[in-house]
N, C-alpha and C positions, 0 to 999 in steps of 0.2 A: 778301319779299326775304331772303335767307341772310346771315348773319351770316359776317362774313369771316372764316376759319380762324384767323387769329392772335387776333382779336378774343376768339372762341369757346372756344379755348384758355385764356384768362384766368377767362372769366367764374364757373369755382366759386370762386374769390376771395374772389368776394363771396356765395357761400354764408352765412347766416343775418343777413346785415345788414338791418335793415329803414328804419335813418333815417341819415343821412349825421349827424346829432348823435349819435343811442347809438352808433354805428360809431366815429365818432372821441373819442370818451369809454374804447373799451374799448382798451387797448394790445396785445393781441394783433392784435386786426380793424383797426387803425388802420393796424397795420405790414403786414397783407395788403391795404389798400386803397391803400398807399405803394405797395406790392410788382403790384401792379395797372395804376397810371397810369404805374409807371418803363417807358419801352420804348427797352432798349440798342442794340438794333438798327433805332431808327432816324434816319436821317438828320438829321445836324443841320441847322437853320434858316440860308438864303443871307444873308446881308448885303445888305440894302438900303437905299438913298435912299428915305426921305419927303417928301415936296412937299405942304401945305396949298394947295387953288386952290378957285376956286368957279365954277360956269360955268352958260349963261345957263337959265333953266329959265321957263317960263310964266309962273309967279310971283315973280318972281323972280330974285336969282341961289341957287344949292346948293351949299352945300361938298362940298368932296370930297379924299377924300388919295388919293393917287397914289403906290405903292410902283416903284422901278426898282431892276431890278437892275444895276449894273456891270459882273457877268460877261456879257452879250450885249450885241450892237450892238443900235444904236436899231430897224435894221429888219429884228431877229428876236426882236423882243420879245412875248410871247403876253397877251391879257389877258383880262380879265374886268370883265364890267360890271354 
């Protein structure tokens, strides 16, 4: 699988880092691994309701949270299970 161009773009970054502990120990390689995970261009996060429910399962019942969003009506709401 090809690594996503913007993704790819970043990755000399982290050129010579070998432990996410020596990495953020060294203040140079900290502030290129800051400089790594910041992505200005992308979209920020929707506003959503969460709902704690739990529904019926074999064993049981199983929690589950349930994110909604307010910007769309109820039925054109896309989901994932």
């Amino acid at each position: 699988m090809a690594v996503h161009p913007s993704i790819a773009a970043k990755l000399p970054m982290l050129d010579g880092t070998t432990t996410w502990t020596d990495a953020l120990a060294d203040a140079d390689v900290r502030q290129r691994i800051e400089d790594f995970i910041f992505w200005p261009e992308a979209e920020s996060l929707p506003t959503v309701d969460i709902e704690q429910a739990r529904v019926p399962g074999p064993h049981g019942p199983i929690p589950v949270r349930i994110y909604r969003s307010s910007a769309q009506p109820d039925h054109l709401r896309p989901a994932l299970v």
